[in-house]
N, C-alpha and C positions, 0 to 999 in steps of 0.2 A: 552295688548300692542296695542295702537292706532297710525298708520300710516294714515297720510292725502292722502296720492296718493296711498298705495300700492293697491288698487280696478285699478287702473291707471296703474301702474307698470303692475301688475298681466298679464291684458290684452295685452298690450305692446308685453311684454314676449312672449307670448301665440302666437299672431301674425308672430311674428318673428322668431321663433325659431321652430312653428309649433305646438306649446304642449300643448298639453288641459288642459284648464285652473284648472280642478278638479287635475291634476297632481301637479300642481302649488301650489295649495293652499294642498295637503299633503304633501309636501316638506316643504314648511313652519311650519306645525304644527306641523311635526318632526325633526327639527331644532328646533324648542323650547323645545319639550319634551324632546333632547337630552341636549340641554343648562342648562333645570332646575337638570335633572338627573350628571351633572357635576357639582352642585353645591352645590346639597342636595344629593346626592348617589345614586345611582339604585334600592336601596329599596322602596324608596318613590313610590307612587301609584298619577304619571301626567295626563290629561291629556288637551288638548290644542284643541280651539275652533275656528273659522274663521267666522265671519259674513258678506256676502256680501254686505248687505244690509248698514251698518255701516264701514265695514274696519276694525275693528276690530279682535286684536286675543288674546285670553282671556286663562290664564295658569291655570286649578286649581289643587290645591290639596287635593287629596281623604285621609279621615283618618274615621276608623273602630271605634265606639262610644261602650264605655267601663262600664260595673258598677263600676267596682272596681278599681285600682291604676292604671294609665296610667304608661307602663313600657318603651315601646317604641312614646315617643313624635311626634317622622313623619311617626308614622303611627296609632297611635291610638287618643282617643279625647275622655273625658270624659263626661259623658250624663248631669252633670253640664251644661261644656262649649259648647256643642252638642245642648243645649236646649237655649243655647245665640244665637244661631245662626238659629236654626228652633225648634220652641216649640211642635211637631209634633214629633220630630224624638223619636226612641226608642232604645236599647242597640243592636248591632247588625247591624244595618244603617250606611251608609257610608256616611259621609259627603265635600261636596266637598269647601274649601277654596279659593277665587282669591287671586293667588300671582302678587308680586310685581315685573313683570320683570326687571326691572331696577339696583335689587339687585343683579343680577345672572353673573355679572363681567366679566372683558374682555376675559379672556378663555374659559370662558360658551360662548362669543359673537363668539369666533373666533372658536368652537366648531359646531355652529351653522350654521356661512358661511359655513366650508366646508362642511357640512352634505347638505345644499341649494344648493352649486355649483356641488355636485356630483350625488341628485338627476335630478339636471336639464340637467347634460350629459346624464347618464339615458334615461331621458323621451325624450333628444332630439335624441339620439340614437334609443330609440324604435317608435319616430316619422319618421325617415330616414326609417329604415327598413321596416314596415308595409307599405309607400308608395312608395317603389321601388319594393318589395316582390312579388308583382301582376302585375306586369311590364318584367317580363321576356323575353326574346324572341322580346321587341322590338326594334327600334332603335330611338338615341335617340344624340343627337348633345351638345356638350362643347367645352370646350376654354384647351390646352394645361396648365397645369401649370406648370410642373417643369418633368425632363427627371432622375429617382434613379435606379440606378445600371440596364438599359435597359426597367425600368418597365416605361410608361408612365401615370404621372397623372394625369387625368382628371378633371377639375370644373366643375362640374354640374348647380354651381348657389345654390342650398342647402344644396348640400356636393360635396366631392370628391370622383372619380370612379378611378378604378387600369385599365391602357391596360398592363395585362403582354407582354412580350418577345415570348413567344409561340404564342401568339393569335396576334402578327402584320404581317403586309404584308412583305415576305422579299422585304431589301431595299427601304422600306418605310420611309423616315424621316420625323419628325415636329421637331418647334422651338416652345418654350415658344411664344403663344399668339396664335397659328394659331388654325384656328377651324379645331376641327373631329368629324367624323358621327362611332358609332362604333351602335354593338347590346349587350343586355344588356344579358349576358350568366347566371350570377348567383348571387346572393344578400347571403352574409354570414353575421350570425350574430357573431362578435367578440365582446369578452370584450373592446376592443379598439376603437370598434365601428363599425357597419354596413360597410361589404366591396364588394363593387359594383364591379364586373367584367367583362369586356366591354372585345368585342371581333372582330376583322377587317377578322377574317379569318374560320368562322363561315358557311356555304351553306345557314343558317337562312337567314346571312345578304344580298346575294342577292336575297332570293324570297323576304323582305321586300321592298330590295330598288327597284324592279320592281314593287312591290304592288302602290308604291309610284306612279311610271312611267304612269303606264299602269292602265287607268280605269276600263279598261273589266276585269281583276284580282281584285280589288278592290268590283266591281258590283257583281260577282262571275256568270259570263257568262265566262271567262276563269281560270281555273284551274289548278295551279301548283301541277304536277306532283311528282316532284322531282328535285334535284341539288345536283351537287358533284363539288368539287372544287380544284384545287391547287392552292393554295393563290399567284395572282400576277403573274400566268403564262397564266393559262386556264381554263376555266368551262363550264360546259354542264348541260342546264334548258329544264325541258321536263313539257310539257303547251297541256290540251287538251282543247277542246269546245264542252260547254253545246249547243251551238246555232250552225248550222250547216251552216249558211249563213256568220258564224266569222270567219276568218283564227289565228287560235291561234299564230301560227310562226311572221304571218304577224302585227299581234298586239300588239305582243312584239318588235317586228323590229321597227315599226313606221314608220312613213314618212318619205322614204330619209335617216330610219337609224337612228333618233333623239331620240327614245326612250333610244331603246340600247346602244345608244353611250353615253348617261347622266349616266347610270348604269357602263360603261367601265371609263369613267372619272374618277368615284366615288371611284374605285377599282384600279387606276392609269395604265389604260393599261392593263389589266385582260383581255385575250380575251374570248369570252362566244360564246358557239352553243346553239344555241336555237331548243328544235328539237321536233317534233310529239310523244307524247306518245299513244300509242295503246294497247288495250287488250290483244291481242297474244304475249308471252312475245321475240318468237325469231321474231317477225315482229320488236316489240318493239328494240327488240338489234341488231337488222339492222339499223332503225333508228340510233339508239344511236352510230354505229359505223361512220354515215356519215362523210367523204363523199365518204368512201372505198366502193365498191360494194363488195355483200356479192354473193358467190356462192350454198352455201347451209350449212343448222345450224343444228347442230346434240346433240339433248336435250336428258341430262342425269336427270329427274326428282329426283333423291332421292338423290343423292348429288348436286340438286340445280346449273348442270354448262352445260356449252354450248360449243360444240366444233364447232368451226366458220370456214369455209374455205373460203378462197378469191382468184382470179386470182392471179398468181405470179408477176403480174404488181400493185398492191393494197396492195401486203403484208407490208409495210413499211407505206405506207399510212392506214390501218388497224391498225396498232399495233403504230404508230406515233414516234416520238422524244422521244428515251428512254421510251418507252412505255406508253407513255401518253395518248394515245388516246385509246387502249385497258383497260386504267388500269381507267380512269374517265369513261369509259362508264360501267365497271364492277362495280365499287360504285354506279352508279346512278340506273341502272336495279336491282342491287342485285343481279346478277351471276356472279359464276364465270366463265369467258371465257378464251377460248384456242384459238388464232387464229393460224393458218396454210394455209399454200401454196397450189393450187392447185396440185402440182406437188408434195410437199414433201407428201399431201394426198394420192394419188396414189399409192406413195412407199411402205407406210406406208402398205395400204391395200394390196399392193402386196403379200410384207413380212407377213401378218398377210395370206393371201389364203397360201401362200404356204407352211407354217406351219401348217395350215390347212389338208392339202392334203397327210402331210408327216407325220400327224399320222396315225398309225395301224387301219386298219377295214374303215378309212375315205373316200379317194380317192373322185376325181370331182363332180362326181354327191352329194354327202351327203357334199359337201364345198359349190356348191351353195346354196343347201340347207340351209346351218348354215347363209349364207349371207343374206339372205333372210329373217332368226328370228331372225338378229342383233348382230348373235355371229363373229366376223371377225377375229378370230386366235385360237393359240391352247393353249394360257393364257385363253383366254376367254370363252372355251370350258371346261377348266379344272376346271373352278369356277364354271358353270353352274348347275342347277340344273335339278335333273333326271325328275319331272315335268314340265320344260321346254321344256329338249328334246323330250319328249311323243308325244307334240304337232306335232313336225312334219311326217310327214306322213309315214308310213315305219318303224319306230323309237317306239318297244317297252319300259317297263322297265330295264328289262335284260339287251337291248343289248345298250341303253343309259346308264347302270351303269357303261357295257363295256366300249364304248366311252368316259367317262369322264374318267376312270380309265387310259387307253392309253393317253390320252392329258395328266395326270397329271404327267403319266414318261416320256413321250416324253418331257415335260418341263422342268425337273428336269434334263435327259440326257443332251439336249440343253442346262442348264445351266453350269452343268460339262464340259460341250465341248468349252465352251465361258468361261469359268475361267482355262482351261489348256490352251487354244489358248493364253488370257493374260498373264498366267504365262510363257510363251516360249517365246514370244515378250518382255516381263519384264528381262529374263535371256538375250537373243540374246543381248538386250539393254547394259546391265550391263557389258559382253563379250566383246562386241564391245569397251563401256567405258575403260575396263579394258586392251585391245589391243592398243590404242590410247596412254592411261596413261603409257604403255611399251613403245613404241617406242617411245614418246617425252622422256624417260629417256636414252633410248638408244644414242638416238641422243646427248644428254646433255654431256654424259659421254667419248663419242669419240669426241667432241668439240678440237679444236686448240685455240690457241691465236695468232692472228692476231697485226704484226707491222703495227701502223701506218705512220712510215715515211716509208720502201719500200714497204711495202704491202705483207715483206715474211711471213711464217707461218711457225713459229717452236713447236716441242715437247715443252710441259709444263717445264721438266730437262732441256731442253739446254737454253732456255730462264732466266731460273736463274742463267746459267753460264756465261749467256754473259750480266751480268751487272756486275760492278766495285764491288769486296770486299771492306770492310768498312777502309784497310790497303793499299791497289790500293790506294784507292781516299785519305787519308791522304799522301800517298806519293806523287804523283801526286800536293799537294800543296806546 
């Protein structure tokens, strides 16, 4: 089979579509091999040649050279006609024939195309894929094309990218044509074809679009720390400095604000704290709690959390708008925090000393003490462990087995005492309900019925007697 341009096509193709040309040209060659095997049966022995140099693609057929009676004709070849064709060959040798593509008719042809048009999604498919595949995590700017069932699709220019629903800004809208900047979250390879997953509401896509902004990020004299985000409300980026003469905060601000405010645009109104990250992690989440001041951070290391106290004028500004501000600074440090009130801290430790105090063998002096190794109640006493208690001064085995032994019925007592005190208040409740639900029937039940033209009030019987019988009123007409 000789084509004048397909070295021309080939290339073409190849260009356009992205797919290597050696793709190109085994698509082709299996497009013939299936054309001739539709023509001549699947048993025959094809196969199919491509020369670059020529343009040529050349179909041959192999047949098995026989002594004795050819039984099968497309596939064997007798060492007569074997020896017509190379004088060399011997029994045993395959020989390969050029066929006539021309012979192999329009369902072999149309056989053909789709086996060419389906290797070329394929290859364009596995061309999309390998070069978005390594592309992860960046960001990456399209043209709107069409808005299906919330999901928005993306043109890239050599394919199409998904913004799902989950991953948009709420109350973000586009129209067909406007451009968006998204991050490239995940590259799937489907049968249907490579499906790119862009994302608006990613922490990615603002360290990128500050990478963008800000040189010293970029250069890596400043370092992004971390980001947490709620898409389209608030975020907080925490940025140290390699260079000690750089203000990290101030390099991300920009002049006058113009860094961050390209980043806030970008994100339509997203407001961002930009804040110091440090080594000490509850310095760190002081920071991160800005711009509440913190009074003192009380780190629980094995469950990874922080009990945070603030002046009672800070509390709300601490913990923000539905807790916004407590709950981004907790994804961005990685603890979990507990803010509280200076005042309700107090309480707190009140209740926890005087529970203290009120177990058996304890009293004052052995309560500061506990205050002292971090135990502040008689929960907390009651878990402790007797190689803890040893530690403190005064405090053997024995009489710390004691001690915890007493916290742990004193806890148990205090529990039974604070579920019969509910249970009293629960009945009292129920009493009261049920005193209420009586006299409103009471009342119901001695009711009158009230005339309203004089305003007398008679018995329910006499009220039925002083309306007309149904033989009154017929007489009466």
């Amino acid at each position: 089979m000789f084509i004048a341009d397909i070295k021309r096509v080939v290339e073409q193709v190849s260009r356009d579509k992205g797919i290597d040309v050696e793709i190109l040209i085994r698509a082709l060659e299996e497009a013939l091999r299936s054309a001739a095997r539709k023509k001549f049966g699947s048993k025959v022995d094809i196969e199919a040649q491509y020369s670059p140099d020529t343009g040529e693609i050349e179909v041959f057929q192999f047949k098995e050279v026989v002594d004795d009676e050819v039984t099968e004709p497309d596939l064997q070849i007798s060492l007569v006609e074997g020896r017509k064709l190379d004088p060399d060959c011997e029994v045993g040798d395959s020989l390969g024939t050029k066929m006539d593509t021309s012979t192999f008719g329009r369902i072999a042809a149309q056989s053909a195309k789709q086996v060419i048009i389906q290797k070329m999604k394929d290859a364009e498919r596995d061309a999309v894929y390998s070069s978005y595949v390594d592309r992860k995590g960046e960001v990456i700017n399209g043209i709107v094309q069409r808005v299906d069932r919330g999901n928005i699709i993306v043109n890239l220019g050599s394919t199409e990218a998904i913004l799902p629903t989950r991953e948009q800004i709420p109350r973000e809208n586009y129209r067909r044509g406007d451009r968006i900047r998204a991050l490239i979250l995940d590259v799937l390879y489907d049968t249907r074809g490579p499906q790119i997953v862009l994302s608006r509401t990613h922490p990615d896509l603002l360290i990128n679009l500050f990478k963008t902004e800000v040189p010293e990020i970029s250069e890596g004299i400043v370092e992004v720390k971390g980001a947490a985000r709620e898409p389209g409300s608030r975020a907080k980026f925490a940025v140290s400095s390699h260079d000690s003469d750089i203000d990290p905060v101030g390099a991300c601000v920009g002049m006058k604000g113009s860094r961050v405010q390209n980043v806030v645009q970008e994100l339509r109104g997203e407001k961002i704290d930009i804040i110091t990250w440090h080594v000490d992690a509850a310095k760190y989440v002081c920071n991160a709690l800005a711009p509440a001041e913190i009074s003192r951070v009380i780190i629980d290391e094995e469950n990874k959390s922080m009990e945070v106290i603030v002046p009672d004028e800070f509390l709300s500004v601490a913990i923000g708008k539905r807790g916004q501000n407590v709950r981004l600074a907790s994804k961005l440090t990685g603890w979990h925090l507990d803010v509280n009130s200076e005042s309700k801290y107090n309480e707190i430790m009140e209740r926890g000393y005087e529970s203290l105090v009120n177990v058996p063998g304890v009293g004052g002096t052995l309560a500061d003490a506990f205050f002292e190794k971090g135990i502040y109640s008689a929960d907390e006493l009651a878990e402790s462990a007797v190689e803890e208690l040893t530690e403190i001064r005064g405090i053997g085995p024995e009489k710390a087995a004691v001690l915890i032994e007493s916290a742990r019925q004193y806890v148990v007592e205090a529990e039974q005492r604070a579920e019969a005190e509910r249970q009293a208040e629960a009945e009292a409740a129920l009493a009261a309900a049920q005193s209420a639900e009586s006299e409103s029937e009471s009342e119901a039940e001695a009711g009158a019925v009230t005339d309203d033209a004089d305003g007398v009030t008679m018995p329910p019987d006499e009220t039925g007697d002083a309306m007309p019988s149904d033989a009154e009123s017929l007489g009466d007409g």
